[in-house]
C-alpha distance (Angstrom), angle and dihedral (degrees) to the residues before:
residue distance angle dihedral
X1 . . .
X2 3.79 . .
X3 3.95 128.8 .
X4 3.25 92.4 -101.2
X5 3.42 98.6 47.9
X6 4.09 85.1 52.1
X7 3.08 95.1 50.8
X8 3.96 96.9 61.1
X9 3.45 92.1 43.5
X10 4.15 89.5 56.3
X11 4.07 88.5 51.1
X12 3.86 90.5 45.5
X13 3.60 86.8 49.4
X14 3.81 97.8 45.0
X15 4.13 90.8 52.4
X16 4.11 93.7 50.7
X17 3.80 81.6 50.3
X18 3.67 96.7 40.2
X19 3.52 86.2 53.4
X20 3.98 99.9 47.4
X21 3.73 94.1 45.7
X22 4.18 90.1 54.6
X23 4.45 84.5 49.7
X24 4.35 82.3 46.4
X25 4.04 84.1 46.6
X26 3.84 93.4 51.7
X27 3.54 94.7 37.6
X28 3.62 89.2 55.2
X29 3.93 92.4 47.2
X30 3.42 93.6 55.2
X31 3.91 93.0 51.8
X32 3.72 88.3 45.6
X33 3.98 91.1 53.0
X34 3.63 88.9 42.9
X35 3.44 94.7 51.2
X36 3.88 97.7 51.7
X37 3.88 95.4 38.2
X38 3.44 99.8 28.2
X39 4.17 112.3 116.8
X40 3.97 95.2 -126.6
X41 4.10 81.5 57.9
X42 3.39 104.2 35.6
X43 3.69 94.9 54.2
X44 3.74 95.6 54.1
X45 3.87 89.7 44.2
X46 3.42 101.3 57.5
X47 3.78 98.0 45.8
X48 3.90 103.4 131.6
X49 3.62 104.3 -124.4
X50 3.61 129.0 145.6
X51 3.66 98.1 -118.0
X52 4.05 108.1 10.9
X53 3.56 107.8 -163.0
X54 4.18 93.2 -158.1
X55 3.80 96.1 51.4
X56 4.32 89.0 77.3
X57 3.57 106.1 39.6
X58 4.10 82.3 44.6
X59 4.11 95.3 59.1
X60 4.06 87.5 38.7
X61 3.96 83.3 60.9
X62 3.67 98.3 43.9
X63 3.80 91.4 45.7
X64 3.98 88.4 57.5
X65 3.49 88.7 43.4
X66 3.17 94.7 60.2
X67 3.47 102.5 41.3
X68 3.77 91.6 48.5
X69 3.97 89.5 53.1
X70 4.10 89.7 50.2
X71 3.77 93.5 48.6
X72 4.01 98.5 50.5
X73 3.73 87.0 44.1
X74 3.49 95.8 49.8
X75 3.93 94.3 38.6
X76 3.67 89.5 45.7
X77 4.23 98.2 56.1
X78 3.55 94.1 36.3
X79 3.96 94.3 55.1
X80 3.85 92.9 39.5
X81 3.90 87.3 51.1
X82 3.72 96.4 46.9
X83 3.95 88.9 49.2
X84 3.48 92.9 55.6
X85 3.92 100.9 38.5
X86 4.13 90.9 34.2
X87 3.77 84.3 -124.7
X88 4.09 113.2 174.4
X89 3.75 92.8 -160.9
X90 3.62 101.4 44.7
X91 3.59 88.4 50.8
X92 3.67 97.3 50.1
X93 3.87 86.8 47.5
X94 3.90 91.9 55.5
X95 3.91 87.1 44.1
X96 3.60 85.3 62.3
X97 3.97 103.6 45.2
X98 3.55 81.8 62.0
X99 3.42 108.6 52.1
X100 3.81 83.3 54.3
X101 3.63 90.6 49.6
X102 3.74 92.1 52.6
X103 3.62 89.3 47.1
X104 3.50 90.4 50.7
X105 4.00 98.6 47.1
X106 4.07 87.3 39.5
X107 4.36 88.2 56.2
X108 4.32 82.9 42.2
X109 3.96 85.7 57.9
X110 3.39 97.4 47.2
X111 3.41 98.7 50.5
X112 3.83 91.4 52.3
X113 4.14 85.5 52.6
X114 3.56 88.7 47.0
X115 4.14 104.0 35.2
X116 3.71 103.2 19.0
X117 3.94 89.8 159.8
X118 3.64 105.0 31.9
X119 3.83 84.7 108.7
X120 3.49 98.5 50.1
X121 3.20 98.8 41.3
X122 3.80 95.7 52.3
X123 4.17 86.0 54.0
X124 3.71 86.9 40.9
X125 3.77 89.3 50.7
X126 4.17 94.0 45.3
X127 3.79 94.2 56.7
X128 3.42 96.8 48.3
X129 4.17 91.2 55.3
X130 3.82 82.8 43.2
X131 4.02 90.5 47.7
X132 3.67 98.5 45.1
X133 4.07 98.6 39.4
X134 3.91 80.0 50.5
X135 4.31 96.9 46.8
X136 4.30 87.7 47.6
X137 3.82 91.1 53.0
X138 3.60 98.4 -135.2
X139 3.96 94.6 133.8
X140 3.49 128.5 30.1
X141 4.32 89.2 -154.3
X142 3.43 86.1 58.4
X143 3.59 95.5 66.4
X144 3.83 91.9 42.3
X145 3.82 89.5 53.3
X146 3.66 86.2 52.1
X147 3.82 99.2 43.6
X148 4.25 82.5 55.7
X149 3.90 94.9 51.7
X150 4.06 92.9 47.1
X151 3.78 83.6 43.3
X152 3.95 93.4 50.2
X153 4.23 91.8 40.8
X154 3.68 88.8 44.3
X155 4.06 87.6 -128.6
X156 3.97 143.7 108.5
X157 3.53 130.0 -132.1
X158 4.29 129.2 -40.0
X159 3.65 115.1 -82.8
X160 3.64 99.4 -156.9
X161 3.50 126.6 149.9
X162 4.21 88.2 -136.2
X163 3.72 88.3 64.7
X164 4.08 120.7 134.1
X165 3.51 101.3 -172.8
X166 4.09 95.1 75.4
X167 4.19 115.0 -172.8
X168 3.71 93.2 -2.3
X169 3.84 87.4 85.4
X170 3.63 84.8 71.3
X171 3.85 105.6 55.8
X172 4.58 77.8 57.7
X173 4.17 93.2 68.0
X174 3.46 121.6 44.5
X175 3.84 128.2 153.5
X176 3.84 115.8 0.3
X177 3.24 89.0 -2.2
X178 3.19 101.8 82.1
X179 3.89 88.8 62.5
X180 3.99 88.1 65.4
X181 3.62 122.7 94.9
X182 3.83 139.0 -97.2
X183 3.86 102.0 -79.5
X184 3.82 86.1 -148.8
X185 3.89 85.9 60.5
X186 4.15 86.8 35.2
X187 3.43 90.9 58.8
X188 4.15 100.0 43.3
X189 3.97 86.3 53.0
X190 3.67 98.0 47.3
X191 3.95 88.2 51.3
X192 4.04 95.1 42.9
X193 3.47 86.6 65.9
X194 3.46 98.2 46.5
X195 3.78 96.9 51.0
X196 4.19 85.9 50.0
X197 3.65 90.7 59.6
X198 3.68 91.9 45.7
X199 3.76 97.2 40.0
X200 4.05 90.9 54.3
X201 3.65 85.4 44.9
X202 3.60 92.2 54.1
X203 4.31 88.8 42.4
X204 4.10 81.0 55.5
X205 3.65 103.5 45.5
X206 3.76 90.2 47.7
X207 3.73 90.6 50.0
X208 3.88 90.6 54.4
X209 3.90 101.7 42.8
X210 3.62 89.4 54.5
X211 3.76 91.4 56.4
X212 3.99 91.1 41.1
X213 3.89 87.2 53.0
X214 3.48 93.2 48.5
X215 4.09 97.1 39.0
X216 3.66 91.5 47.7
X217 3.86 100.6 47.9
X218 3.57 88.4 51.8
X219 3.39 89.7 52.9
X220 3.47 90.8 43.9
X221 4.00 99.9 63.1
X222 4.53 89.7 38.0
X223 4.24 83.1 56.4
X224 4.13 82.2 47.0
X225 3.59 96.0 41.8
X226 3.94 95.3 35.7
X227 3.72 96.2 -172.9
X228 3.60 96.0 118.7
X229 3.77 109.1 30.1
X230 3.83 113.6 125.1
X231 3.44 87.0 -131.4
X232 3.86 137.0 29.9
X233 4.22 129.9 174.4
X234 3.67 121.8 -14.3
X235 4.44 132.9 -77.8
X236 3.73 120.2 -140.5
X237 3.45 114.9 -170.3
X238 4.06 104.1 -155.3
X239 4.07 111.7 -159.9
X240 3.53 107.2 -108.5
X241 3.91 120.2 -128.5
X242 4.04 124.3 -92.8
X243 3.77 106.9 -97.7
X244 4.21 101.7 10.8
X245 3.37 116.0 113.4
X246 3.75 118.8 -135.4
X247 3.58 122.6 -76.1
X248 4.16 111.4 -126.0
X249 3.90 111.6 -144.4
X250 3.71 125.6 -72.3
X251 3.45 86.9 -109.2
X252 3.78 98.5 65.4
X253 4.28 92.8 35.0
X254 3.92 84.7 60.4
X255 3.63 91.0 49.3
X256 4.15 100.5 41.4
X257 3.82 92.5 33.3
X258 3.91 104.6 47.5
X259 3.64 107.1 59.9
X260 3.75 92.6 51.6
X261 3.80 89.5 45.4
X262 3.16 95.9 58.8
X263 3.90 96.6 45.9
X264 3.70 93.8 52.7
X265 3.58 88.6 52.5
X266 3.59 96.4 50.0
X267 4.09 87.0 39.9
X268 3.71 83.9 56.5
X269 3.88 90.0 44.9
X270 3.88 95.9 50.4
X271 3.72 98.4 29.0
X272 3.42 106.6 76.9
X273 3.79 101.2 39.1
X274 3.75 93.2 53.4
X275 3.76 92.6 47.9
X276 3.86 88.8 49.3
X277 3.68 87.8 49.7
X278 4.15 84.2 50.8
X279 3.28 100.0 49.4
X280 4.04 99.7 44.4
X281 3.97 88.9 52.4
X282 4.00 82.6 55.9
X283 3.54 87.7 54.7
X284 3.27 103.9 49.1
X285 3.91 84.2 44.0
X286 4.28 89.5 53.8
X287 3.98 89.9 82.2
X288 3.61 92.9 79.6
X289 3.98 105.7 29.2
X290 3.78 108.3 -168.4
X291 4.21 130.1 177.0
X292 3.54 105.9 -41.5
X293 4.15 93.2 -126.8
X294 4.26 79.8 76.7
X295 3.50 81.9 70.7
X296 3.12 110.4 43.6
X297 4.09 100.6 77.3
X298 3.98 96.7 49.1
X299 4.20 78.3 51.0
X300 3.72 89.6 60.1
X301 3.69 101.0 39.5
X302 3.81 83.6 54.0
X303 3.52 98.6 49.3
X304 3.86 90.2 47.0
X305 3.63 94.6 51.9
X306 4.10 99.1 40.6
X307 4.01 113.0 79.4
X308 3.99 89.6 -131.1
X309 3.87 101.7 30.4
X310 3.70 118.7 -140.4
X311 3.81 87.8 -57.5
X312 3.77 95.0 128.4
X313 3.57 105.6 25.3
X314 3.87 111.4 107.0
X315 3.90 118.9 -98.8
X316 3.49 97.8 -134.3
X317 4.22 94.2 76.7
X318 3.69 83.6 63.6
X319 3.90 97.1 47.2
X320 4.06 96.7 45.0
């Protein structure tokens, strides 16, 4: 496989992925949005507790999010448009929105090896000040707050063996609900599959920045080199005038046109003086005319030794 032919392949490449990492990008908005005005969320979020231990490692999720989302955008247009235009910039600016999007996704992944429960346990831990400021009866919001998140998780009070709260636990579910689930297990399913979707996600995205770093410095260094780009600079064709004929390249007019400059410049240089020279030798000659056959040979060694002959000299030298 040639260059060029590697070269093509690279852009073709660089598009598909291009075009994958903007669906990973929009994919990971909409989890982002979902996650931060989603119900499930938004319930637990905007519990009214002194110090809610959900509301911080919430924001530090949607921040990344964000960020995340901007960078693969960003990375993504700026690549595509430099493989198209064979921009050196733009692709040096994608190049870079990657690297921090790798960085980013590589700091994501080890905080899930590190913390893989931080956000459970800071829902976990939010219900459970909800649930027992509710059971005491010091606040009558609290047990409306906690009516909405059993309603939302479709369960009914914590069945743990660690709880302080006793027989009160059974005043909470009465009727059907009693059928429904522990919320404590409620809550760890809901978020399982929440941090599957984000952890293949984050598997994917890595996946494709890795390629797009790759793709694009190659890239980078053929645009630099730009021996093997399919197409370099821009062609204007200009209309060309009625009646001129077409100019051939300098190269060729320097070549064609310079030798016989320069000999009609030295033709005009010599010319004159040796036809001067000519002609006052006839004139000195013109005291004594003779037969005009004497004559003619010292004519035609002149005319075969001038460049121009005696073509424009006047007739009358010759003829006295």
């Amino acid at each position: 496989m040639g260059p060029w032919s590697r070269v093509r392949v690279a852009k073709c490449q660089m598009l598909v992925t291009c075009f994958f990492i903007l669906l990973l990008g929009l994919s990971v908005a909409t989890m982002v949005t979902l996650t931060y005005f989603g119900a499930h969320f938004a319930v637990i979020r905007r519990a009214s507790l002194e110090k809610n231990p959900y509301q911080a490692v919430h924001q530090w999720a949607f921040s990344a999010g964000l960020s995340l989302v901007g960078l693969l955008t960003l990375g993504a247009v700026l690549s595509a448009a430099a493989t198209v235009r064979e921009a050196q910039g733009l692709m040096a600016g994608g190049f870079l929105c990657f690297s921090l999007a790798f960085c980013a996704q590589v700091q994501v992944v080890f905080w899930r090896l590190r913390s893989p429960t931080q956000v459970e346990d800071a829902m976990l831990d939010t219900y459970d000040l909800v649930y027992e400021q509710a059971m005491k009866g010091t606040s009558h919001v609290r047990r409306q707050e906690l009516a909405a998140i059993q309603d939302m998780f479709l369960c009914c009070g914590k069945r743990s063996p660690f709880s302080r709260l006793g027989s009160t636990e059974a005043d909470l579910c009465q009727g059907q609900e009693v059928a429904r689930e522990d919320c404590l297990q409620g809550i760890r399913s809901f978020l399982r599959i929440h941090q599957q979707v984000a952890s293949s996600l984050t598997s994917i995205g890595l996946a494709l920045t890795v390629s797009a770093l790759l793709l694009s410095s190659f890239l980078w260094f053929a645009i630099r080199s730009g021996c093997s780009l399919d197409r370099k600079g821009k062609y204007i064709l200009a209309p060309r005038a009625c009646g001129r004929q077409p100019q051939e390249p300098s190269l060729f007019r320097r070549s064609q046109d310079g030798p016989t400059h320069c000999l009609h410049s030295e033709a005009d240089a010599i010319g004159p003086r040796r036809y001067s020279g000519s002609l006052r030798w006839l004139q000195d000659n013109d005291a004594a005319p003779g037969p005009l056959s004497r004559h003619l040979p010292a004519h035609r060694a002149l005319q075969g030794r001038s460049p121009g002959g005696l073509s424009g000299c006047p007739v009358r030298g010759l003829s006295g």
